[in-house]
C-alpha positions as CSV (number, residue, x, y, z in Angstrom):
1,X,-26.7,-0.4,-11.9
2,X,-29.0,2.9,-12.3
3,X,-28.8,3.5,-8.6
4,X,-25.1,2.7,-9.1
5,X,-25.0,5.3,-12.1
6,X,-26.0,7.9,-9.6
7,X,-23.2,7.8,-7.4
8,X,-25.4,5.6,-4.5
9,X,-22.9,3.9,-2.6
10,X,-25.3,1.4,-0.9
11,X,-25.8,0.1,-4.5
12,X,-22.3,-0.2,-5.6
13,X,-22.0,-1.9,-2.5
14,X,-24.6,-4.1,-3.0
15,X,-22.6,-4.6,-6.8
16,X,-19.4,-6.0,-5.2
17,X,-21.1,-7.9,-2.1
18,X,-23.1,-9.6,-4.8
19,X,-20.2,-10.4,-7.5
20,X,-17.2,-10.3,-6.1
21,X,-16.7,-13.7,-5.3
22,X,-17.7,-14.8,-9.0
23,X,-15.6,-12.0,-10.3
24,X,-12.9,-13.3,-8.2
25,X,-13.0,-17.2,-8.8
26,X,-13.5,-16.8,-12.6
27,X,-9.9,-14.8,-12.4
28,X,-8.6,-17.3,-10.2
29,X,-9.3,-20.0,-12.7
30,X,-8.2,-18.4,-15.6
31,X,-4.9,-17.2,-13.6
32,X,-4.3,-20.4,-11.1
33,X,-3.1,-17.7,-9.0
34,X,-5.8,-16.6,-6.0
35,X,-3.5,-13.4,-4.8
36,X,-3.4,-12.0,-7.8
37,X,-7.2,-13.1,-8.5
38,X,-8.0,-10.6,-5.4
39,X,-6.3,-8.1,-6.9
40,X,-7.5,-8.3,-10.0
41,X,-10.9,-8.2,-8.8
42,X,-10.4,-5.1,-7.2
43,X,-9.4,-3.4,-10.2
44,X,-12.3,-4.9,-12.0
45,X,-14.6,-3.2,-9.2
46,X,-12.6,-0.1,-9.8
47,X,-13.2,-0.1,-13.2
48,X,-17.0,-0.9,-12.6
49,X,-17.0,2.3,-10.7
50,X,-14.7,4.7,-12.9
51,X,-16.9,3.5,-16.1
52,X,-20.8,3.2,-14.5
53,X,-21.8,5.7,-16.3
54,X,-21.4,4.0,-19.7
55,X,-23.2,0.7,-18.8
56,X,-25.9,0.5,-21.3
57,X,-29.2,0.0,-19.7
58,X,-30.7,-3.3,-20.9
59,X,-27.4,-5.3,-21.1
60,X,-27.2,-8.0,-18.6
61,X,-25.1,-6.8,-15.6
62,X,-23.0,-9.6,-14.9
63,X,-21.8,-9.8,-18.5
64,X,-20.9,-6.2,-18.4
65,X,-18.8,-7.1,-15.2
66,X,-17.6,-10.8,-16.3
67,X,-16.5,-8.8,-19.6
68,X,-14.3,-6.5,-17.8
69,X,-12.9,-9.2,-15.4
70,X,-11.8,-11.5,-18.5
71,X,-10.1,-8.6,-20.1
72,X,-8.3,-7.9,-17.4
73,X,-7.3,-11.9,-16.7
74,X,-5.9,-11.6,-20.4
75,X,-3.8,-8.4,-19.7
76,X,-2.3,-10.3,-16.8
77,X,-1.6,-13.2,-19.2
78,X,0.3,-11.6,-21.5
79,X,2.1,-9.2,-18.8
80,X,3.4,-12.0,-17.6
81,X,4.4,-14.0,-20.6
82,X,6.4,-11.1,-21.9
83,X,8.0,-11.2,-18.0
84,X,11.4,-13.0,-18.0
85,X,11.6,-16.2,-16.5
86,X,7.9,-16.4,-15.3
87,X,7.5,-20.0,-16.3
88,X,9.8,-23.0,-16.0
89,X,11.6,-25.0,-18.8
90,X,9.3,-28.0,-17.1
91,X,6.5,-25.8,-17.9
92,X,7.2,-26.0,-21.4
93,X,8.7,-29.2,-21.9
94,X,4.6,-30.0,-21.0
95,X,3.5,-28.2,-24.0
96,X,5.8,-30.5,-26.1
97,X,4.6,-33.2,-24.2
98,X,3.1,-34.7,-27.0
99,X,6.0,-35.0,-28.8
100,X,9.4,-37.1,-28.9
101,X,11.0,-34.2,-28.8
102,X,12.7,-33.4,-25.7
103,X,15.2,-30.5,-24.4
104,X,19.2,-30.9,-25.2
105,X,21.6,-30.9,-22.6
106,X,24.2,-28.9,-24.6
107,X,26.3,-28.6,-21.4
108,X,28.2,-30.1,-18.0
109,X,29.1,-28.6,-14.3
110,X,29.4,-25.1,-13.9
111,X,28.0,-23.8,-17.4
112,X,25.0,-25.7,-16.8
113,X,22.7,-22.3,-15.5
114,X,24.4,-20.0,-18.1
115,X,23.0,-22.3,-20.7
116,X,19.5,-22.7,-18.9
117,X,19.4,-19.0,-18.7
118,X,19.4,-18.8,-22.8
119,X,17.3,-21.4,-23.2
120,X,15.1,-19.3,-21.3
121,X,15.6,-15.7,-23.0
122,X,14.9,-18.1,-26.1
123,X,11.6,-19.4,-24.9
124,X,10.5,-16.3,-23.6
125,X,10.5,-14.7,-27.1
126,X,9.5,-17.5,-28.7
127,X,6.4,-17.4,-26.8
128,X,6.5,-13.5,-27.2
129,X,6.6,-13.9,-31.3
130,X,3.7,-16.4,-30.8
131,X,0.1,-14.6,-32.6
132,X,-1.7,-13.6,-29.4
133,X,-4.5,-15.2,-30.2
134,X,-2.9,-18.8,-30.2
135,X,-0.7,-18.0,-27.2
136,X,-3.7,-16.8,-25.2
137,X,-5.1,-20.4,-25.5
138,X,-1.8,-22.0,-24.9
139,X,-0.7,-20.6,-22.0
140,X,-4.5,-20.5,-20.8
141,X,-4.2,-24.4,-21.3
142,X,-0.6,-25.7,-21.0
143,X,0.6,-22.7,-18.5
144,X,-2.7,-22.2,-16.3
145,X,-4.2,-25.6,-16.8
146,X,-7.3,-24.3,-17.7
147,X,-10.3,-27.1,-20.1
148,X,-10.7,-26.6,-23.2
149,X,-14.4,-25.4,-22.2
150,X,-13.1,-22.9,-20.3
151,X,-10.9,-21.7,-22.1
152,X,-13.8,-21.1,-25.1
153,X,-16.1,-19.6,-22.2
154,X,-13.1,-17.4,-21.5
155,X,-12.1,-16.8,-25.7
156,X,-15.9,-16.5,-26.4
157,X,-15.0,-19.1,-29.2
158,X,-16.1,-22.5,-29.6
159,X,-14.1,-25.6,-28.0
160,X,-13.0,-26.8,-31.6
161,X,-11.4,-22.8,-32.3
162,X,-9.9,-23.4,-28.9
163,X,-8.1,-27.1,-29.9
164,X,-6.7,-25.7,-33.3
165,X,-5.6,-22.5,-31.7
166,X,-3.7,-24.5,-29.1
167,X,-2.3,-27.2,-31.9
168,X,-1.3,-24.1,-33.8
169,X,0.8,-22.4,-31.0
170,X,2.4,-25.6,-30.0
171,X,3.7,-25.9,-33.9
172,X,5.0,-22.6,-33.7
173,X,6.5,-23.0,-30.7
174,X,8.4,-26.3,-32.0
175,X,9.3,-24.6,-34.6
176,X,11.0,-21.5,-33.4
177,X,12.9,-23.6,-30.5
178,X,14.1,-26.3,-32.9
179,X,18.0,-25.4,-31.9
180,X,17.0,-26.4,-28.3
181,X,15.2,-29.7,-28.4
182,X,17.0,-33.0,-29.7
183,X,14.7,-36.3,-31.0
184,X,14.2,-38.5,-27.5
185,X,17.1,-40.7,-27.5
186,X,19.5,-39.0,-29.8
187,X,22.8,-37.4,-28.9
């Protein structure tokens, strides 16, 4: 990384040749999305580059770098859990899973999308108004399938953090889309 520091392109070469494909499978995993794991990973290369000269001599290298890529894997998260319609009604009714509570079917025919489209606009800022710490672990688990483990690998927190944070968002989430779900088996 002191070669690196000193502008040496054979060395920053060496840098991605020798974690890029770490950097990229840990975004991968945390993302469940490989083409935007590639991109990520460039940026996290980029970013390597554009900030070498305040790696402090002494750290470990590939925390540095592992550092930068799970920041950026968070960034992504919560870009795309503020996005409209970036996850699925089934997506969500799996985070409920382990209730009785299921989505209502307020409507028939035709009306059928305009209602699935508010459901929607209300799940999407239900997850929004969601403390990012808890949603990070939620989606990280109920949206990306990540384990528990790695989700606390990816958190830095310990699994039993990870499991009340999760039971936490899911509470709120029931919560805030109580209009929209109806007692398995009720009208």
């Amino acid at each position: 990384m002191a070669r690196v520091a000193e502008d040496e392109e054979r060395a920053f070469a060496e840098l991605v040749r020798r974690y890029q494909g770490r950097v990229t499978n840990l975004i991968c995993r945390v993302l469940n999305d490989r083409e935007s794991a590639d991109d990520l990973a460039q940026e996290v290369f980029v970013r390597v580059f554009t900030h070498r000269r305040n790696y402090r001599r002494g750290a470990r290298l590939s925390t540095w770098v592992f550092t930068i890529a799970v920041n950026l894997a968070k960034n992504e998260i919560r870009r795309r859990v503020r996005r409209r319609n970036w996850f699925s009604l089934d997506a969500l009714q799996e985070v409920l899973k382990d209730s009785t509570l299921i989505f209502a079917d307020k409507t028939e025919g035709r009306d059928r999308s305009l209602e699935r489209e508010q459901v929607q606009e209300a799940v999407a800022k239900a997850i929004e108004s969601v403390p990012d710490k808890y949603r990070l672990a939620l989606v990280l688990r109920d949206i990306e399938g990540l384990a528990y483990e790695e989700i606390a690998v990816v958190l830095g927190v310990p699994g039993g953090t990870v499991r009340s944070r999760i039971n936490r968002a899911r509470g709120i989430l029931k919560k805030k889309l109580q209009p929209y779900i109806r007692q398995e088996g009720m009208p």
